[in-house]
KEROZA-689616 format. One record per residue: residue in one letter; x, y, z negated of N, C-alpha, C in turn. Coordinates in steps of 0.1 Angstrom, whole numbers, padded with zeros to 4 digits, always signed. Each point is the difference from the previous one (the first is absolute). Last residue first. Layout:
BEGIN
AXYZXYZXYZ
...
END
This chain:
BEGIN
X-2193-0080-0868+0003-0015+0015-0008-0011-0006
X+0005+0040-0026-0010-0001+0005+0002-0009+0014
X+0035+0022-0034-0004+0000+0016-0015-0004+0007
X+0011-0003-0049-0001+0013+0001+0000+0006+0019
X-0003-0047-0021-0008+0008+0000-0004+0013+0003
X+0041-0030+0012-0011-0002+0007-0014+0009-0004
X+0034-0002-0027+0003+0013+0012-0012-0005+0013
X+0000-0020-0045-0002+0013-0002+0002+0006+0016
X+0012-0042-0002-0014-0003-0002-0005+0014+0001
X+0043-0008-0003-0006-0002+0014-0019+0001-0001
X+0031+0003-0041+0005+0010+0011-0004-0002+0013
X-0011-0036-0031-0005+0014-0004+0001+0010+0008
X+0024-0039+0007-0019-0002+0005-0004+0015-0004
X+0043-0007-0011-0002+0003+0012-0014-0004+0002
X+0012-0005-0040+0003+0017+0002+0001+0000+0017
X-0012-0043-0020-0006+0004-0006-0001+0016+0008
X+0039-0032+0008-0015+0002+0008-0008+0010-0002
X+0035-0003-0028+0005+0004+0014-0011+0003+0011
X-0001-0023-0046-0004+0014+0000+0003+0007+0012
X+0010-0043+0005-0014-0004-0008-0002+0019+0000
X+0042-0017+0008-0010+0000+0010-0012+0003-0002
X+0036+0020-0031-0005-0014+0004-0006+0007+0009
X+0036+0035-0010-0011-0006-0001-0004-0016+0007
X+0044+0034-0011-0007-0016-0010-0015+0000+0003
X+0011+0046+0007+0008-0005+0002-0003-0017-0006
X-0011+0054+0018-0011-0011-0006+0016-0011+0001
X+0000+0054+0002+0008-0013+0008-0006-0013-0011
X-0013+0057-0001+0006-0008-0008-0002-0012+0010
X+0001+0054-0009-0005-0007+0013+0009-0015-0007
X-0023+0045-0023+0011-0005+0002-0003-0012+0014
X-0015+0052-0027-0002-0009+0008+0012-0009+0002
X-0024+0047-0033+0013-0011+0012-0006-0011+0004
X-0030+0045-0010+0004-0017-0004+0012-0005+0006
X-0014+0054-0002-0002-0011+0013+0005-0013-0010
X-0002+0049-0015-0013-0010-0003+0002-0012+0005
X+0024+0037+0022+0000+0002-0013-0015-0011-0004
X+0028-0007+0047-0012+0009-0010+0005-0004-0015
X+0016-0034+0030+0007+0016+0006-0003+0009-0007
X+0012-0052-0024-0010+0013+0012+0006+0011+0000
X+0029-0042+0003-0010+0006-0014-0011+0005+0008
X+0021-0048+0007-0005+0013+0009-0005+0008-0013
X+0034-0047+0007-0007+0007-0008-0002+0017+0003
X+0011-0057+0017-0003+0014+0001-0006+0009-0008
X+0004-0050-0004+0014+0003+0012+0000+0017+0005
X-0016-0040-0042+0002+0016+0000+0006+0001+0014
X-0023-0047-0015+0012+0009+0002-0001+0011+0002
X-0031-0046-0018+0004+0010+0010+0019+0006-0003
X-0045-0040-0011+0010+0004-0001+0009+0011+0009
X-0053-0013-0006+0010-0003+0005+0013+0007-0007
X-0057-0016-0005+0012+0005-0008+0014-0005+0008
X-0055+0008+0012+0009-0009+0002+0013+0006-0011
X-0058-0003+0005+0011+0012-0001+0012-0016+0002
X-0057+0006+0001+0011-0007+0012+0012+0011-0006
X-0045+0006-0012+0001-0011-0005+0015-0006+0006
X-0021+0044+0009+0001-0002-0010+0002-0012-0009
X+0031+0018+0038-0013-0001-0002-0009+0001-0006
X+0046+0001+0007-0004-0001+0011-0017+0004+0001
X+0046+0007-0039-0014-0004+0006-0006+0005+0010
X+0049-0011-0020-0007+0008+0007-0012-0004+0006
X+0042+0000-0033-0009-0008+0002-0012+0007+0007
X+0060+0001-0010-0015+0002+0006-0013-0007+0000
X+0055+0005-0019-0009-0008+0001-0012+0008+0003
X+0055+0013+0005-0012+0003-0009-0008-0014+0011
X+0052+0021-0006-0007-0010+0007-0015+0002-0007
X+0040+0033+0021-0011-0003-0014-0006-0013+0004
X+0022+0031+0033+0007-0015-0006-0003-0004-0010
X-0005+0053+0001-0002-0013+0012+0008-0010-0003
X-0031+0031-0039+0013-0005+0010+0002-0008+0013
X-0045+0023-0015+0002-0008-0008+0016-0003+0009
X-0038+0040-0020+0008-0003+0015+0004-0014-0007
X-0044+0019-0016+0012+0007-0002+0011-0013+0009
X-0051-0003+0000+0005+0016-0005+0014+0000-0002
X-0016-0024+0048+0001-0003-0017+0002+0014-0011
X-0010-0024+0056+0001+0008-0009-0005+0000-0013
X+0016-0033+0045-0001+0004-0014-0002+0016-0004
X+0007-0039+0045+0004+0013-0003-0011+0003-0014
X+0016-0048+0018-0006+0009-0004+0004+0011-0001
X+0013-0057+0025-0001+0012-0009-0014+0015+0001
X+0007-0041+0028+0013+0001-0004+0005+0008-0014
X-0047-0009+0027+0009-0014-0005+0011+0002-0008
X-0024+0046-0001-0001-0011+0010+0005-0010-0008
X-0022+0049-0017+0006-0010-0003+0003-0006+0016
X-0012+0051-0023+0001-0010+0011+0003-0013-0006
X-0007+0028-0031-0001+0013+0013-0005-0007+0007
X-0003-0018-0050+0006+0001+0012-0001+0014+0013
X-0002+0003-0058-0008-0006+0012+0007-0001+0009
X+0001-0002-0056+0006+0007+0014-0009-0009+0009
X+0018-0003-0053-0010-0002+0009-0002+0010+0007
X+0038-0031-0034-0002+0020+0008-0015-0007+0011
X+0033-0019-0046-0010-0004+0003-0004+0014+0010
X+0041-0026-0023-0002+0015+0003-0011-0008+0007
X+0034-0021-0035-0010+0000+0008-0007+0013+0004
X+0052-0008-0021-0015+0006-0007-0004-0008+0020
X+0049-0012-0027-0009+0000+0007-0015+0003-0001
X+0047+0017-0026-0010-0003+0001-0012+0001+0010
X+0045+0023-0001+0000-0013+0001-0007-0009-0010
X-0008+0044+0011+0006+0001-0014+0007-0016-0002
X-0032-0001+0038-0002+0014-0004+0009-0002-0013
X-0014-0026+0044+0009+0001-0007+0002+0014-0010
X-0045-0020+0028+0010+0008+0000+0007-0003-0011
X-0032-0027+0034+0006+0000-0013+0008+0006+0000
X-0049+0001+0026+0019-0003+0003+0001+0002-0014
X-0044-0004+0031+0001-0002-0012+0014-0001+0004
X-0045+0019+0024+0010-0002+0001+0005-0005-0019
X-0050+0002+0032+0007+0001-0011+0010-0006+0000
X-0034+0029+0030+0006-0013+0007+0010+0000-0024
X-0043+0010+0039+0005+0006-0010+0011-0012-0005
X-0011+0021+0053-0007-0011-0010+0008+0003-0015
X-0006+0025+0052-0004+0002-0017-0003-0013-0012
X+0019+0006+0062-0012-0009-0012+0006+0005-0015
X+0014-0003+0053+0000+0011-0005-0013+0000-0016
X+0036-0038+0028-0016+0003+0000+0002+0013-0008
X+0032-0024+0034+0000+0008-0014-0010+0001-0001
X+0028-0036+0022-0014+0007+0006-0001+0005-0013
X+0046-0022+0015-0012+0002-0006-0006+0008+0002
X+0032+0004+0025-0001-0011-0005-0009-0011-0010
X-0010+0043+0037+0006-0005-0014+0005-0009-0002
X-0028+0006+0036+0010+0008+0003+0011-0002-0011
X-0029-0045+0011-0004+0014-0006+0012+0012-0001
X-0006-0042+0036+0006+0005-0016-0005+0009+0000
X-0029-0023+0037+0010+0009-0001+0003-0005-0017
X-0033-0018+0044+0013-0007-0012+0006+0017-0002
X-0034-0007+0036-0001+0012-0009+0012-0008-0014
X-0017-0012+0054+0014+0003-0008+0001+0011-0014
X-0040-0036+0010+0006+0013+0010+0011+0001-0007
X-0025-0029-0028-0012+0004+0007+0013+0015+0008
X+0016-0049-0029-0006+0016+0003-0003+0001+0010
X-0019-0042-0024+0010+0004+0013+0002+0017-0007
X-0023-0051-0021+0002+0016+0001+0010+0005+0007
X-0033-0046-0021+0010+0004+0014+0000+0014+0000
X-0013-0028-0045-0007+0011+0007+0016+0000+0013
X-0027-0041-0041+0010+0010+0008-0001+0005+0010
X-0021-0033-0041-0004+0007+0013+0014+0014+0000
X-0007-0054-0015+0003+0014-0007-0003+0005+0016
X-0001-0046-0003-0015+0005-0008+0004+0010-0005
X+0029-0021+0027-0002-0008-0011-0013+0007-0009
X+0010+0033+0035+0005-0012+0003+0002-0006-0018
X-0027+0038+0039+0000-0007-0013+0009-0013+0003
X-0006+0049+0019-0002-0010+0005+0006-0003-0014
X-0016+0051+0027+0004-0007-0010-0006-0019+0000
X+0024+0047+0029-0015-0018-0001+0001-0001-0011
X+0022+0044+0016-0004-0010+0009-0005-0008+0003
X+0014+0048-0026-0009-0017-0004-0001-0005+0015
X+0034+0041-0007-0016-0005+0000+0003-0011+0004
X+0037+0045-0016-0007-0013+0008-0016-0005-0001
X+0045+0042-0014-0014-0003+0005-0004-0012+0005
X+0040+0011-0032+0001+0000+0015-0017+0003-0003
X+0045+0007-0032-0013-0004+0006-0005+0005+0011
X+0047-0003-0043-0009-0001+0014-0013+0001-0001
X+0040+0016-0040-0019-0007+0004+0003+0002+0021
X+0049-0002-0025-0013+0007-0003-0011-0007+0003
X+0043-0021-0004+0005+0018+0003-0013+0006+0003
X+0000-0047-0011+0011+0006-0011+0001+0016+0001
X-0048-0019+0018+0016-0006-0002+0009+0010-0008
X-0057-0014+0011+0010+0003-0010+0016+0000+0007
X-0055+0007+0019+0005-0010-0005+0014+0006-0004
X-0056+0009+0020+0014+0004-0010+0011-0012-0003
X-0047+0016+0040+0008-0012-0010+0015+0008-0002
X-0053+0009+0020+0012+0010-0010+0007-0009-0003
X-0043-0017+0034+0009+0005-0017+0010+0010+0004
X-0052-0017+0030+0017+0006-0004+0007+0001-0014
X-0036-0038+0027-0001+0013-0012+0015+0002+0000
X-0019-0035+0025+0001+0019+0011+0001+0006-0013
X-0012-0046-0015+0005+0001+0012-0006+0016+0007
X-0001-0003-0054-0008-0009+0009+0006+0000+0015
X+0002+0002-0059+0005+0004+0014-0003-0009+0007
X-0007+0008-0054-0006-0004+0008+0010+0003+0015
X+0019-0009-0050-0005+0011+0011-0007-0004+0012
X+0008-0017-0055-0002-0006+0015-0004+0016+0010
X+0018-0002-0053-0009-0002+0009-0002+0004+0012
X+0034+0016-0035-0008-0017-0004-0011-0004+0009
X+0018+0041+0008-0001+0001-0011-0007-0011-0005
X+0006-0005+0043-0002+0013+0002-0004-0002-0015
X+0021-0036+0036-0006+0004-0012+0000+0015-0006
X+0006-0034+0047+0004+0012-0009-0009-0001-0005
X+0011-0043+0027-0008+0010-0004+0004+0008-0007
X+0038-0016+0027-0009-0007-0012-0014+0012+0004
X+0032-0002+0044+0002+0009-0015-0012-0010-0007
X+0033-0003+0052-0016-0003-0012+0006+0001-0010
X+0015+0026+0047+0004-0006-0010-0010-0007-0006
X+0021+0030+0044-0008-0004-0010+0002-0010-0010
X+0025+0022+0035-0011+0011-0001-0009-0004-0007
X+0033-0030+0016+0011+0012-0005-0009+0017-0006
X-0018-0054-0005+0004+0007+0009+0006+0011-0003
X-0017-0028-0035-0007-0007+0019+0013+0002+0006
X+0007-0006-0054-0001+0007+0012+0000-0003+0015
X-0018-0009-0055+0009-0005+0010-0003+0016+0013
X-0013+0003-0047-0002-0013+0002+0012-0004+0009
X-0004+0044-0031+0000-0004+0017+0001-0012-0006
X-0029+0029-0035+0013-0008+0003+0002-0004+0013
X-0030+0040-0027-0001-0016+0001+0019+0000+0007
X-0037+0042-0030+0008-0008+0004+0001-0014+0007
X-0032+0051-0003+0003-0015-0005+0012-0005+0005
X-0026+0049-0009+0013-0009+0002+0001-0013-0003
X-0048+0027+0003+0016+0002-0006+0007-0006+0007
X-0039+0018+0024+0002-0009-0003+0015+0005-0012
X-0020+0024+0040-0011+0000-0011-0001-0012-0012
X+0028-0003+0047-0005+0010-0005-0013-0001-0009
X+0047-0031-0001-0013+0000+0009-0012+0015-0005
X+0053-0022-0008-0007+0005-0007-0011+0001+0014
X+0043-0036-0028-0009+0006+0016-0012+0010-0003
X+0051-0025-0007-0012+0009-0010-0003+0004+0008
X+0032-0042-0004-0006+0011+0011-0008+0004-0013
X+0043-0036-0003-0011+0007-0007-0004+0010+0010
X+0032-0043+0014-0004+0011+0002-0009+0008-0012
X+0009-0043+0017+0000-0002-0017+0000+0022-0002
X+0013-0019+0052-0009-0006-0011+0005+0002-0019
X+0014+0039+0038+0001-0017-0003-0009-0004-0006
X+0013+0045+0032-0005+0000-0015+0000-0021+0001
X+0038+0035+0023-0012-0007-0001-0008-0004-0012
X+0035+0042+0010+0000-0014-0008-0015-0003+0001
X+0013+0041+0035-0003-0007-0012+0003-0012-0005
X+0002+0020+0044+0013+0004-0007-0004-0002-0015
X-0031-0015+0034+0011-0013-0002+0013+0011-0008
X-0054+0003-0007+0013+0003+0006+0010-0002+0000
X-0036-0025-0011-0005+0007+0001+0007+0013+0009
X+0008-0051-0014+0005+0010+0006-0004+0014+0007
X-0003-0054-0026-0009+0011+0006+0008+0012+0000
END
C-alpha cells in the first residue's frame, strides 16, 4: 500500500492507531494488502474493547517508523468476515498521506514525570530521587523541567505518568541542558529516550496521537 510512493509502504503485520471523532484511540493490525490505496485491518480495539466502525466512517490513522509518526486520513469501505473474524476494507480518502513536519510529533503536554540517576559522590554510589514535569514529550524523547539542572550525557531513568493508571519507565539521556533566562526560571533539560521495547513504544505513541487528536478536535 503506497499511500505515497516517496514513503515506506505500510505491510502486513503493520500496527495502525486509529482515532475516530469522539472516540479514544484504538489499535489494530494490517492483514493484507488490496491495493496501492488500500488495505484490510483486524477489528480495532479501543482499551480492550471492540470499536465499532461502519462503511463511510472517516479515521485518523497513525502508524510508526524509525524516523517518525506518519498519518494519513482514510475510510472504511466494508467491512467483511472471514473464518468467523470480522475485518474492515480501508482506503485513504484523497491525497491527504502526509509525515509529520517533525520527526516526531511533539505533544505540548505537563505530565509529572519521576527521574532517578546514580551520583558518584566521594566515590560512593548515592541514588538521587528528582520530581519534575515534562514540557513536551514525543516518540523520541522529552523536554524536562527540573529544580536543579542535571549534566549532559547523564544517563537517568524516567517514569512518566501518562495518566492516572498508565505510567511507563524509560531509560534516557541528557542531550541538552537549558538554564533559564529570569530570575526564578527552572532549568530545563532535553533528554533522548533510549532501549525502548515495543510494548512501551506503542503505549507513548497511542498516547501522543490520541492527545493530539483530542486537543485538534478532528
Amino acid at each position: 500500500m503506497y499511500p505515497d510512493s516517496k514513503n515506506e509502504p505500510l505491510k502486513p503485520g503493520d500496527r495502525l492507531y486509529i482515532l475516530m471523532k469522539g472516540k479514544s484511540a484504538a489499535t489494530t493490525n494490517v492483514v493484507s494488502i488490496i491495493d496501492e490505496y488500500t488495505c484490510l485491518i483486524e477489528e480495532a480495539l479501543m482499551r480492550g474493547k471492540r470499536m465499532p466502525m461502519n462503511p463511510g466512517d472517516d479515521l485518523d490513522v497513525f502508524f510508526y517508523r524509525e524516523d517518525g509518526i506518519y498519518s494519513f486520513r482514510g475510510i472504511v469501505n466494508e467491512a467483511v468476515s472471514r473464518y468467523g473474524v470480522r475485518l474492515y476494507k480501508i482506503s485513504v480518502s484523497g491525497e491527504t498521506f502526509q509525515k509529520q513536519r517533525r520527526a516526531f510529533h511533539r505533544l505540548q503536554r505537563n505530565l509529572p514525570v519521576s527521574i532517578t540517576l546514580n551520583v558518584d559522590k566521594n566515590q560512593v554510589i548515592r541514588r538521587i530521587d528528582i520530581q519534575a514535569r515534562t514540557l513536551d514529550i514525543s516518540a523520541g524523547g522529552s523536554r524536562i523541567e527540573l529544580p536543579d539542572p542535571i549534566g549532559k550525557d547523564t544517563s537517568i531513568s524516567c517514569r512518566i505518568t501518562l495518566t492516572d493508571n498508565r505510567d511507563l519507565n524509560l531509560s534516557s539521556v541528557v542531550v541538552r541542558v537549558i538554564e533559564g533566562d529570569q530570575p526564578g526560571d527552572l532549568p530545563q533539560i532535553g533528554v533522548k529516550f533510549k532501549d525502548m521495547d515495543e510494548r512501551s513504544r506503542q503505549e507513548l505513541v497511542k498516547f501522543i496521537s490520541e492527545e493530539q487528536h483530542r486537543q485538534t478536535g478532528s
